[in-house]
C-alpha positions as a printed NumPy array, in Angstrom:
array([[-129.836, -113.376,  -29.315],
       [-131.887, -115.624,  -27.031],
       [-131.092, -117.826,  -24.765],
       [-132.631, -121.208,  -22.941],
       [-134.493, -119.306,  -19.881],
       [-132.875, -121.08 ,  -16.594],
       [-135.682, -120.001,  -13.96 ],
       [-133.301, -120.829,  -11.149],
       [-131.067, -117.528,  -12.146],
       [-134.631, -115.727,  -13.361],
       [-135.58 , -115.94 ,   -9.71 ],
       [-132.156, -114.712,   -8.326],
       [-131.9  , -111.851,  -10.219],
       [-135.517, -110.765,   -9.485],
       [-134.735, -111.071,   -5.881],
       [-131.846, -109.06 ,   -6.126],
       [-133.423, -106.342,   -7.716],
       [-136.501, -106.241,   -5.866],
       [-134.209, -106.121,   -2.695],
       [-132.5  , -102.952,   -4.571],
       [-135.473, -101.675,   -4.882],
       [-137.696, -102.231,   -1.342],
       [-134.413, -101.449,    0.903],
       [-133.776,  -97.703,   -0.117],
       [-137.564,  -97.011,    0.193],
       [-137.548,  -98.843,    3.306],
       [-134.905,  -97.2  ,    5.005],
       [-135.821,  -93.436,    3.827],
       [-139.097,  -94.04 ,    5.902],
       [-137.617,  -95.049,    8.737],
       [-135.363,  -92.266,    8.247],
       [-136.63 ,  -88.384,    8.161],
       [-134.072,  -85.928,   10.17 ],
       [-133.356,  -83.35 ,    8.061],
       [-134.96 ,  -80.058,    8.004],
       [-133.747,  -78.783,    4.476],
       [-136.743,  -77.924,    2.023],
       [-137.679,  -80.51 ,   -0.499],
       [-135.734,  -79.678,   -3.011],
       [-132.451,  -80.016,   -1.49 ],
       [-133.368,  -83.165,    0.603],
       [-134.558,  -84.535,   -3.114],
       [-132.399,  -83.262,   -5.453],
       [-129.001,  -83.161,   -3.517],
       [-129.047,  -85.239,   -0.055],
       [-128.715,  -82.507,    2.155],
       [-124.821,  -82.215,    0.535],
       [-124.081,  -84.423,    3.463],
       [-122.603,  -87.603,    1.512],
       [-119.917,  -89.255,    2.972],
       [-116.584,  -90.313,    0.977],
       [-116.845,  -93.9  ,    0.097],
       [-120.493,  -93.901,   -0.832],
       [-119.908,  -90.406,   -2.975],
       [-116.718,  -92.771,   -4.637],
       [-118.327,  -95.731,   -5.346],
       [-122.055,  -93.915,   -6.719],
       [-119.489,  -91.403,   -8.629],
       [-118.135,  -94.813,  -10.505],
       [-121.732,  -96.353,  -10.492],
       [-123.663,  -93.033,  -12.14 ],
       [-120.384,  -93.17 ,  -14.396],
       [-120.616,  -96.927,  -15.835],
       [-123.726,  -97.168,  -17.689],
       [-125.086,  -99.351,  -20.419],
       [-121.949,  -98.606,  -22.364],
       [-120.1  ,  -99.574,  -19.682],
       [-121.004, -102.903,  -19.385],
       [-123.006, -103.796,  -23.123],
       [-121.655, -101.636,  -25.458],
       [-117.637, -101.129,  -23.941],
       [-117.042, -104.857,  -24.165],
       [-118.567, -105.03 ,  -27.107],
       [-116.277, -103.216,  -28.782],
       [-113.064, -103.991,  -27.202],
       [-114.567, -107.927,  -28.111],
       [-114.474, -106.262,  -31.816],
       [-111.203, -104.178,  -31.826],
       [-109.331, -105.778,  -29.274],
       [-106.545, -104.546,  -26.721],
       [-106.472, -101.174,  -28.068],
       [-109.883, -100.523,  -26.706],
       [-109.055, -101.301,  -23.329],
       [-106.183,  -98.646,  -23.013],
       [-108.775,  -96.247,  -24.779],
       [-110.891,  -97.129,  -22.203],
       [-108.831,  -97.315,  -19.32 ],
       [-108.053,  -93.225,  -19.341],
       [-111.631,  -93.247,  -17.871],
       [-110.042,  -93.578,  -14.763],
       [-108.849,  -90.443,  -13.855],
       [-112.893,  -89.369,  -14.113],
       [-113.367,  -89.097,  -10.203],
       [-109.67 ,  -87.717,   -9.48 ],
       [-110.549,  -84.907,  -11.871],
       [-113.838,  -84.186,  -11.403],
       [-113.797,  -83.983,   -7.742],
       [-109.916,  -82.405,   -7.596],
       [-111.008,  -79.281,   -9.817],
       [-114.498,  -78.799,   -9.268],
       [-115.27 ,  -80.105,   -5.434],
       [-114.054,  -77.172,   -3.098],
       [-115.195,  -73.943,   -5.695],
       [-118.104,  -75.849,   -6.415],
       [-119.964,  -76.452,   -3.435],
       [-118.539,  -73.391,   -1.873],
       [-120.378,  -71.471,   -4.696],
       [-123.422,  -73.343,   -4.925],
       [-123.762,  -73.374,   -1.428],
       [-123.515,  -69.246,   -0.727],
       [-126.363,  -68.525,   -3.403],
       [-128.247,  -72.209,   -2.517],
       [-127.784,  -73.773,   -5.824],
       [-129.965,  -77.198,   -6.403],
       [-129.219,  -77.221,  -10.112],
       [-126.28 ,  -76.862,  -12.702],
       [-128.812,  -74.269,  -13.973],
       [-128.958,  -72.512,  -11.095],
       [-125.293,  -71.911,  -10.593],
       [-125.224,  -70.8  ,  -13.918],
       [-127.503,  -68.477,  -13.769],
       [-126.349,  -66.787,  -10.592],
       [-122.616,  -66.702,  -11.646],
       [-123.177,  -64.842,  -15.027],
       [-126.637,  -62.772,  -13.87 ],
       [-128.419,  -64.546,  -16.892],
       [-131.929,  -65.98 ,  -17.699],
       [-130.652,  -66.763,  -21.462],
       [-127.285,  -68.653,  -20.037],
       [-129.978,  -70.745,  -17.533],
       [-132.469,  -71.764,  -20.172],
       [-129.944,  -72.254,  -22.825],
       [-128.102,  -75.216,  -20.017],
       [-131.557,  -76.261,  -19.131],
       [-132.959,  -77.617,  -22.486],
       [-129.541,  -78.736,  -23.78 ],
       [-129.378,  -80.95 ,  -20.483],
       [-133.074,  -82.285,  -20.958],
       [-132.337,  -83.216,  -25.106],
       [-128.843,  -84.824,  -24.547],
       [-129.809,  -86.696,  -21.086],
       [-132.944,  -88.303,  -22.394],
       [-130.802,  -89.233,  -25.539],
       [-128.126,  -90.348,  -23.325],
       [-130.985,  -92.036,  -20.995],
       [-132.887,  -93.751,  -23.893],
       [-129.707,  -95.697,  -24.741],
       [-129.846,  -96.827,  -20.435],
       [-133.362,  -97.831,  -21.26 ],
       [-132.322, -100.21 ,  -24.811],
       [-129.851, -101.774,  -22.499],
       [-131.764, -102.524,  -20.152],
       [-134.359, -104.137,  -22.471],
       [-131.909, -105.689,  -24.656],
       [-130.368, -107.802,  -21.853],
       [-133.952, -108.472,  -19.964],
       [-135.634, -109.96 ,  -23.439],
       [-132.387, -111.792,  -24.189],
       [-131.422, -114.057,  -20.456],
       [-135.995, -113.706,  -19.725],
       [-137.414, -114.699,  -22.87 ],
       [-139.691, -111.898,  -23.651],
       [-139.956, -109.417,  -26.144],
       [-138.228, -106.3  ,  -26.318],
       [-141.084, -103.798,  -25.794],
       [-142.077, -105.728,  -22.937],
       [-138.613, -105.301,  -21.47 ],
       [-138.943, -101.598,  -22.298],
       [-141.903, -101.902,  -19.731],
       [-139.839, -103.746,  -17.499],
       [-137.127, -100.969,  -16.899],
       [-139.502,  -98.34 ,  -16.964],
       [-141.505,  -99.407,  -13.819],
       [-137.705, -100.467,  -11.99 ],
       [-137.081,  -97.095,  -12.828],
       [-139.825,  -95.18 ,  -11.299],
       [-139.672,  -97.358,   -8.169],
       [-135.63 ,  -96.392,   -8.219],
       [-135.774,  -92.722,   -8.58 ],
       [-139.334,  -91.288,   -8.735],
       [-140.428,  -91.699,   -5.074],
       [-136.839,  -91.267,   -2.674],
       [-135.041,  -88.454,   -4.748],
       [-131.372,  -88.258,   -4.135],
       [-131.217,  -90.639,   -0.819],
       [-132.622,  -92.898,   -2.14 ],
       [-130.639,  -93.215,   -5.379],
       [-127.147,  -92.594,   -3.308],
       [-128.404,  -96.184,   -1.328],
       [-129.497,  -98.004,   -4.537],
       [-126.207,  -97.082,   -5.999],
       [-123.468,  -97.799,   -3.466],
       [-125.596, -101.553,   -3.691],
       [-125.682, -101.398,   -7.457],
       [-121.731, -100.398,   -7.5  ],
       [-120.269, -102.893,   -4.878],
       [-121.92 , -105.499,   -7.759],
       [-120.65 , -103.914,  -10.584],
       [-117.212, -104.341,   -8.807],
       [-117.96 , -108.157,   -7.473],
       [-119.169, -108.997,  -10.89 ],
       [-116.219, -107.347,  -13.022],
       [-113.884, -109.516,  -10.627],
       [-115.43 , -112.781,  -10.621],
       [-116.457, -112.52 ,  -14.213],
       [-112.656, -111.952,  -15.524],
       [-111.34 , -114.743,  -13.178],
       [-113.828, -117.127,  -14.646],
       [-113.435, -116.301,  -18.31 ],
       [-109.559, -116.823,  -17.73 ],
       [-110.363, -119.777,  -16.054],
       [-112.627, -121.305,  -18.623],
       [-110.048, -120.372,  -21.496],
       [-107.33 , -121.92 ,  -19.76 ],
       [-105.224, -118.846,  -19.056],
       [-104.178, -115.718,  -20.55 ],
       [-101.352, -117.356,  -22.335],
       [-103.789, -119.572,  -24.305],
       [-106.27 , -116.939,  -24.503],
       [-103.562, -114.529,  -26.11 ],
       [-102.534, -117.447,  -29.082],
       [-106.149, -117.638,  -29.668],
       [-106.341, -114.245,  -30.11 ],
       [-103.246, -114.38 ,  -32.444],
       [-104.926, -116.926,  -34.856],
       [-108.201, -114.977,  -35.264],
       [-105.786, -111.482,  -35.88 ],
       [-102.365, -109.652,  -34.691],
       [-103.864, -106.86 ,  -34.671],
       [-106.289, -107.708,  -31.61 ],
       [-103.312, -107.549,  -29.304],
       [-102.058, -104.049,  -30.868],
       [-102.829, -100.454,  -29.404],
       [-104.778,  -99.751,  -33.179],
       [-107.429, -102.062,  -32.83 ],
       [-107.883, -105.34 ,  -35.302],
       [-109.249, -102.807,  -37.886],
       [-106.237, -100.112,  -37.624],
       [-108.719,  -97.389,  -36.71 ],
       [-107.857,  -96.33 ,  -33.249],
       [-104.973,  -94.115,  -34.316],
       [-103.21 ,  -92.046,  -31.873],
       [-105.136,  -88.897,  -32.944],
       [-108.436,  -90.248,  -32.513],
       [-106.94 ,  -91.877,  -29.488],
       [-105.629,  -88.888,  -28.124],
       [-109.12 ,  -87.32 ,  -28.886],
       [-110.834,  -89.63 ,  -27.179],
       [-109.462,  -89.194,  -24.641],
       [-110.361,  -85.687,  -23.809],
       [-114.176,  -86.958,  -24.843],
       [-113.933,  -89.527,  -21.539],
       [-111.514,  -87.87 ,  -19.568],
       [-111.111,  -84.42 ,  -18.868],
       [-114.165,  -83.472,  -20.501],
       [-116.447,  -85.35 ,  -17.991],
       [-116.3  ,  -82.438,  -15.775],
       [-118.628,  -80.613,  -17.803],
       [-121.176,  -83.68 ,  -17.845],
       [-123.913,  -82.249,  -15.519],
       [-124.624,  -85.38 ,  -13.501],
       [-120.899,  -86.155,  -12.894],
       [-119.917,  -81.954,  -11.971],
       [-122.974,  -82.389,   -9.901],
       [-121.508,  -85.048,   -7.357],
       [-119.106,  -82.297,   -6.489],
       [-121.792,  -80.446,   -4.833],
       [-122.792,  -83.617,   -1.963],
       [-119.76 ,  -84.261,   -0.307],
       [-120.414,  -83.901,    4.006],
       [-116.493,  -82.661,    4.565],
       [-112.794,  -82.196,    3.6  ],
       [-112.113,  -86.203,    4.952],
       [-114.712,  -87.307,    2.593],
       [-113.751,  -85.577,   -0.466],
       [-109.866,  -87.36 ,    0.361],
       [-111.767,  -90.327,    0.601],
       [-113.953,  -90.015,   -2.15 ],
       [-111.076,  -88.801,   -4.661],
       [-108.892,  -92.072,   -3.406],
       [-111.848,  -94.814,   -3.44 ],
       [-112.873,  -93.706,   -6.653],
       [-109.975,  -94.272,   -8.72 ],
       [-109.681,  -97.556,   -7.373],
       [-112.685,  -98.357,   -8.124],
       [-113.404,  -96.591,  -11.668],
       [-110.066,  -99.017,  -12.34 ],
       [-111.739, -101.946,  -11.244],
       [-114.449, -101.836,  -13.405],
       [-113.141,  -99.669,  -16.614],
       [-110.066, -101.808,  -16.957],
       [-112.207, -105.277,  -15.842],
       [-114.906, -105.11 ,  -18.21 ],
       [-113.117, -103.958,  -21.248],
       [-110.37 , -106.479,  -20.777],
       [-113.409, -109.68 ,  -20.349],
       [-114.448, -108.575,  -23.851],
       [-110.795, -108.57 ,  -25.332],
       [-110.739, -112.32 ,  -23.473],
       [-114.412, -113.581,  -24.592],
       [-112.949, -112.811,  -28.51 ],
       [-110.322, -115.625,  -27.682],
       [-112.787, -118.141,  -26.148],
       [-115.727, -117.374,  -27.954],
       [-114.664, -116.241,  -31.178],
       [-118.173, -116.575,  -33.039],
       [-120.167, -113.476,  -31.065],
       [-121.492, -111.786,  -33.276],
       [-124.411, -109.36 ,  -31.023],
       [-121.635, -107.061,  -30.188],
       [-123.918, -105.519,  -27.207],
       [-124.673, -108.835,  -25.632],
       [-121.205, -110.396,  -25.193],
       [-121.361, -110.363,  -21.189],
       [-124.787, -111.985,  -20.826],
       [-123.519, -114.801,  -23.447],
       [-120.378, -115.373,  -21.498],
       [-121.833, -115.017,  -18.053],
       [-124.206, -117.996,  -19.081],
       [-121.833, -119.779,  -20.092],
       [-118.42 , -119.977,  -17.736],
       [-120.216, -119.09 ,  -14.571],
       [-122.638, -121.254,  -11.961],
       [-126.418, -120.289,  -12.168],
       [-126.36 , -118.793,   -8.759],
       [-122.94 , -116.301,  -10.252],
       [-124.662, -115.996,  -12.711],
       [-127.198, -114.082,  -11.777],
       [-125.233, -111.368,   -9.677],
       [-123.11 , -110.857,  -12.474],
       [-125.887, -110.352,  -15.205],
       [-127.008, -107.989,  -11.861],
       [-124.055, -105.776,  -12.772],
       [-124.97 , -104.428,  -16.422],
       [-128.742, -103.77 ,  -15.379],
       [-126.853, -102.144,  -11.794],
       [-124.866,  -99.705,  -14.203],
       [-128.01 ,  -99.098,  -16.311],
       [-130.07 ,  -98.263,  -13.317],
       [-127.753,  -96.15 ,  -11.483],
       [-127.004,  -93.985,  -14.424],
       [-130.559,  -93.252,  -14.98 ],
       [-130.632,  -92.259,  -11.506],
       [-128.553,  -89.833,  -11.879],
       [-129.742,  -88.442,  -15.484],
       [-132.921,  -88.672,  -14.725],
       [-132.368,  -86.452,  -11.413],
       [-131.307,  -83.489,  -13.407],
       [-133.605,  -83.787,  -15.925],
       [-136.264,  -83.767,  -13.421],
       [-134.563,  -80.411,  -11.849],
       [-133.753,  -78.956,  -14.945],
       [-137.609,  -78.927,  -16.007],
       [-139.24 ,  -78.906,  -12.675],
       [-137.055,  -76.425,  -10.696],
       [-135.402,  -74.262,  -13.594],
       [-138.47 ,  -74.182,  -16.063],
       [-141.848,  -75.183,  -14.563],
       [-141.328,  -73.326,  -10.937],
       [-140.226,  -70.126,  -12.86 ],
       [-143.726,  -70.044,  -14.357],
       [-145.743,  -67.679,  -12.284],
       [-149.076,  -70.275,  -11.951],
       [-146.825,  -73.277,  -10.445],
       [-145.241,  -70.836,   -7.981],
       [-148.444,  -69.637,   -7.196],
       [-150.941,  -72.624,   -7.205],
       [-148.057,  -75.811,   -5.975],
       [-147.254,  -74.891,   -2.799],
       [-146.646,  -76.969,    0.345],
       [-147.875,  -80.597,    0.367],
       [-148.424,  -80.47 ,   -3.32 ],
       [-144.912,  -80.042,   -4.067],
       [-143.61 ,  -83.529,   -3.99 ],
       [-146.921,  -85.08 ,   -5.69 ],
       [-146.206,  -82.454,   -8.442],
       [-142.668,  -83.406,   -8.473],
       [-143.511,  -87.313,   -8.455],
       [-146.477,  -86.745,  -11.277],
       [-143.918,  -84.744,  -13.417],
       [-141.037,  -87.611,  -13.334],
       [-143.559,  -90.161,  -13.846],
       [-144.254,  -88.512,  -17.74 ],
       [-141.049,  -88.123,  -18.356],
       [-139.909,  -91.38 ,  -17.737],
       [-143.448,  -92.595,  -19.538],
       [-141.928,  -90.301,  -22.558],
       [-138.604,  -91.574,  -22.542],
       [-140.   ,  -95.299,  -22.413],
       [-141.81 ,  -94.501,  -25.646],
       [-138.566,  -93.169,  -27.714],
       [-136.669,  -96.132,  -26.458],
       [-139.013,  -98.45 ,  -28.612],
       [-137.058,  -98.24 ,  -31.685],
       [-133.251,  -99.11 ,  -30.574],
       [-130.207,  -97.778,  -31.769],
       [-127.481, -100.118,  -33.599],
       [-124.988,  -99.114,  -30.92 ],
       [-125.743,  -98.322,  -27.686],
       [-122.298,  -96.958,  -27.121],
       [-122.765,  -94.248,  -30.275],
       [-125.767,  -93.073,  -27.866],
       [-124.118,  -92.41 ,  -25.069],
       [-120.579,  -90.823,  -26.923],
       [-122.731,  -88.74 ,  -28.818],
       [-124.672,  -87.332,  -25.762],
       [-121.815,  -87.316,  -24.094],
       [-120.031,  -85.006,  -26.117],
       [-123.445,  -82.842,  -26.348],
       [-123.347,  -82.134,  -22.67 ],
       [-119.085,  -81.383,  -22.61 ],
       [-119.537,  -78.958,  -25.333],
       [-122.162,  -76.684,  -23.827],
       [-120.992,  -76.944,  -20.152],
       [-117.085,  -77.561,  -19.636],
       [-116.247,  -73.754,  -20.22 ],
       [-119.17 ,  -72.178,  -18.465],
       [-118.86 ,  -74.338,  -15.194],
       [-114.584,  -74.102,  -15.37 ],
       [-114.342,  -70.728,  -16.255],
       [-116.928,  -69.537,  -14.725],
       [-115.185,  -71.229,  -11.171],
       [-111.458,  -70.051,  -12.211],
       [-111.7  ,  -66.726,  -14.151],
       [-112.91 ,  -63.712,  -12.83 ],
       [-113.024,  -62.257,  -16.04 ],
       [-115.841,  -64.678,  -17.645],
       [-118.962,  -62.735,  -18.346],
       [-122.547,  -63.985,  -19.516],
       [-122.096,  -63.037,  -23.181],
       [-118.968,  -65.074,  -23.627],
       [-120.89 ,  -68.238,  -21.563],
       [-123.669,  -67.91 ,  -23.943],
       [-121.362,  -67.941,  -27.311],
       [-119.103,  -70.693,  -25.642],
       [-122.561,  -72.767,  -25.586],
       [-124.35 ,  -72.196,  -28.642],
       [-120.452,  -72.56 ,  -30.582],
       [-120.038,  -75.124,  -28.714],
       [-123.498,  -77.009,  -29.168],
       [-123.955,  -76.409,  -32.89 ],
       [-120.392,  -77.219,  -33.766],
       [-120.182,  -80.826,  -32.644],
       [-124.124,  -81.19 ,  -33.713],
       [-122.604,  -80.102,  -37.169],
       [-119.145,  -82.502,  -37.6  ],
       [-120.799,  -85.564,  -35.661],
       [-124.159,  -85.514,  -37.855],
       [-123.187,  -83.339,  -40.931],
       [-119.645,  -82.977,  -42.493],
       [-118.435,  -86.364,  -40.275],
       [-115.4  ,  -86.54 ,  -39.406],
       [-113.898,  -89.598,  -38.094],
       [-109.972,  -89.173,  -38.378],
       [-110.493,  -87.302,  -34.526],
       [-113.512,  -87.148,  -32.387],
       [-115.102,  -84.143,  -32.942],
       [-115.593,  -82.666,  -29.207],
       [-111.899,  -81.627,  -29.484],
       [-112.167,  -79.071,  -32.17 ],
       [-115.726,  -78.058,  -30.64 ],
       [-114.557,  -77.688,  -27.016],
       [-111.177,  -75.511,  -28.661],
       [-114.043,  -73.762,  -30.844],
       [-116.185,  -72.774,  -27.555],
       [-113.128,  -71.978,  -25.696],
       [-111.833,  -69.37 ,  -28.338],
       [-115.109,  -68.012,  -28.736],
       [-115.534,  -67.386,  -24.756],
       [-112.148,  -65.459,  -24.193],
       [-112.643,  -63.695,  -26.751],
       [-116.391,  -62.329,  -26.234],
       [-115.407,  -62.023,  -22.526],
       [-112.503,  -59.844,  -23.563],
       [-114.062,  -57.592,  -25.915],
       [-117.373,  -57.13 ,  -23.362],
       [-115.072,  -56.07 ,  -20.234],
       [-113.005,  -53.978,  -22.646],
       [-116.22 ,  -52.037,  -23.376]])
């Protein structure tokens, strides 16, 4: 859908950005103390995050596209019972950085881990478990990132007035201004910015909507005329049952600590204090946002019933109940998501192939050395994202399917490896290896082959991998 371009919030919003952009840069020149080698000053911050900025860029890198396009979208669509889908996505930080933090970065830290990849590999003494973790991570992050990048361009052609491919464009050189040049320091700056929006907007955004409907009570009758079912737990169509509920779950909440750029945060945090802080701030703030933005698309259904771009209900409402000037902070907050999880996807893409694949090749080692290490690094993440802008030009229907399916992709081929391989001394390469590929191929099988829909298929994959780890663990130590 397109709207009447008003150049007043045009110009806001490319201030804001371009301030997102130039301040990070700005301040990682002025900045250069550390004495770590590249790679760990690029890839991880020199582990020395502090606790509110490793909270609010764990709920920035987690809100997405999805988060603030496709989530509402849906819960506009299928009402209340969305939102307490939705709202389980809460406990993401809490459980993340309560069962991963401590083991994590202890481990990573004694053998110098920079990469998912490379904990993997050192834990289970295995080439075949590293490459296997490395090219699932690039396929299902630049699926997962492509959907970032159709956000991005859906909602710059729609409140701009240009096409899509030039939006496409648009994100692309955001993108490599965001991430390429500043590695991890810079992206932990851009996104404790981009995240304090997300959680302005989501507030100011559901006050006004209220507001503009004339209260929740009137908002809720509305609803009431249009379909019952709206204000149920199973959706206006009857489908979220409590199965696929239930399922669903797991797919958003426990299972994120297999999802390589969330596990990864785990790894950055500067001390004990700021893990307590991080674990409290975050749920507060995953809250904020998870429960805000869902709940503005349940309440745009009874003020503007007629919608019918599922993706684009917050830039329609945002232009119409709030002031230009809110406006444009608020239309801030879905590119903000976009942006800061393409930071983070992009990151491990870049040190899946550049540190796990391309330095393991004897001629890189050899010939990139020194100065020419970043400039290889930088020239590398520059094709990528050129690649990725090219498979973005034909969009999905869904964003949200995008992201749920890669998602799951990532939770079935690295929840077991990365927990077990932490909590049980008896898990062993063989039994990482079968957990992945069971794992991998089963949900690529029931999510694209024999469908099924009833619950979401990561359950029976993740049980799948699970069985098929103990059980090749147990047999190999037996022998």
């Amino acid at each position: 859908m397109k709207y009447e371009v008003d150049y007043k919030i045009l110009a806001l919003f490319g201030i804001i950005f371009l301030s997102i952009i130039l301040l990070p840069l700005i301040l990682n020149r002025i900045s250069r103390t550390s004495h770590g080698s590249f790679f760990e000053k690029y890839y991880l911050a020199d582990r020395k995050v502090n606790g509110i900025v490793l909270a609010i860029t764990l709920m920035s890198t987690y809100g997405s596209a999805s988060t603030f396009l496709g989530g509402p979208g849906v819960a506009y669509k299928l009402g209340y019972g969305w939102v307490l889908l939705a709202v389980i996505q809460v406990v993401t930080g809490y459980f993340v950085l309560l069962v991963l933090a401590k083991k994590f970065k202890k481990a990573a830290k004694e053998i110098n881990a920079i990469t998912i990849s490379d904990y993997l590999k050192n834990r289970y003494k295995s080439k075949t478990v590293a490459y296997l973790s490395t090219l699932a991570m690039i396929v299902f992050l630049i699926a997962a990132m492509s959907a970032q990048w159709v956000g991005g361009a859906k909602l710059l052609s729609a409140f701009m007035g240009i096409n899509y491919k030039t939006g496409i464009v648009l994100i692309s050189v955001i993108i490599i201004f965001c991430v390429v040049f500043g590695g991890l320091k810079n992206i932990l700056i851009t996104d404790m910015i981009q995240g304090l929006i997300m959680i302005f907007s989501t507030i100011i955004l559901l006050y006004f909507i209220i507001s503009y409907g004339d209260g929740i009570e009137n908002i809720t009758n509305n609803l009431l005329t249009i379909n019952e079912k709206i204000l149920t737990p199973f959706g206006a169509d009857g489908s979220l049952t409590p199965s696929y509920v239930s399922s669903f779950w797991v797919l958003v909440g426990i299972g994120v600590i297999g999802i390589p750029q969330i596990a990864i945060n785990s790894m950055l945090y500067k001390n004990k204090r700021s893990l307590k802080q991080s674990i409290i701030i975050g749920t507060i703030v995953i809250f904020i946002v998870m429960f805000g933005v869902h709940l503005i698309g349940v309440m745009a259904r009874g003020v503007f019933p007629d919608i019918k771009d599922y993706d684009s209900v917050i830039p329609i409402i945002t232009l119409k109940v709030l002031p230009w000037y809110l406006a444009a902070i608020v239309l801030a907050a879905p590119m903000a998501a976009i942006i800061t999880t393409v930071n983070a996807q992009f990151l491990l893409i870049s040190s899946a192939l550049i540190k796990d694949i391309l330095f393991n090749t004897k001629w890189v080692k050899e010939k990139v050395v020194g100065k020419k290490i970043p400039i290889f690094v930088y020239t590398i993440n520059i094709l990528v994202i050129i690649l990725i802008m090219f498979i973005s030009l034909r969009p999905p229907s869904l964003i949200v399917n995008v992201n749920l399916f890669a998602f799951g992709g990532l939770e079935a081929t690295f929840l077991w490896p990365i927990l077990l391989g932490l909590y049980w001394k008896d898990a062993e390469k063989f039994g990482a290896i079968s957990s992945m590929l069971v794992g991998l191929s089963s949900y690529i099988i029931l999510k694209n082959i024999y469908v099924i829909k009833a619950i979401e298929p990561v359950v029976i994959s993740l049980t799948l991998s699970l069985i098929a780890f103990i059980i090749v663990s147990k047999i190999k130590k037996e022998k």
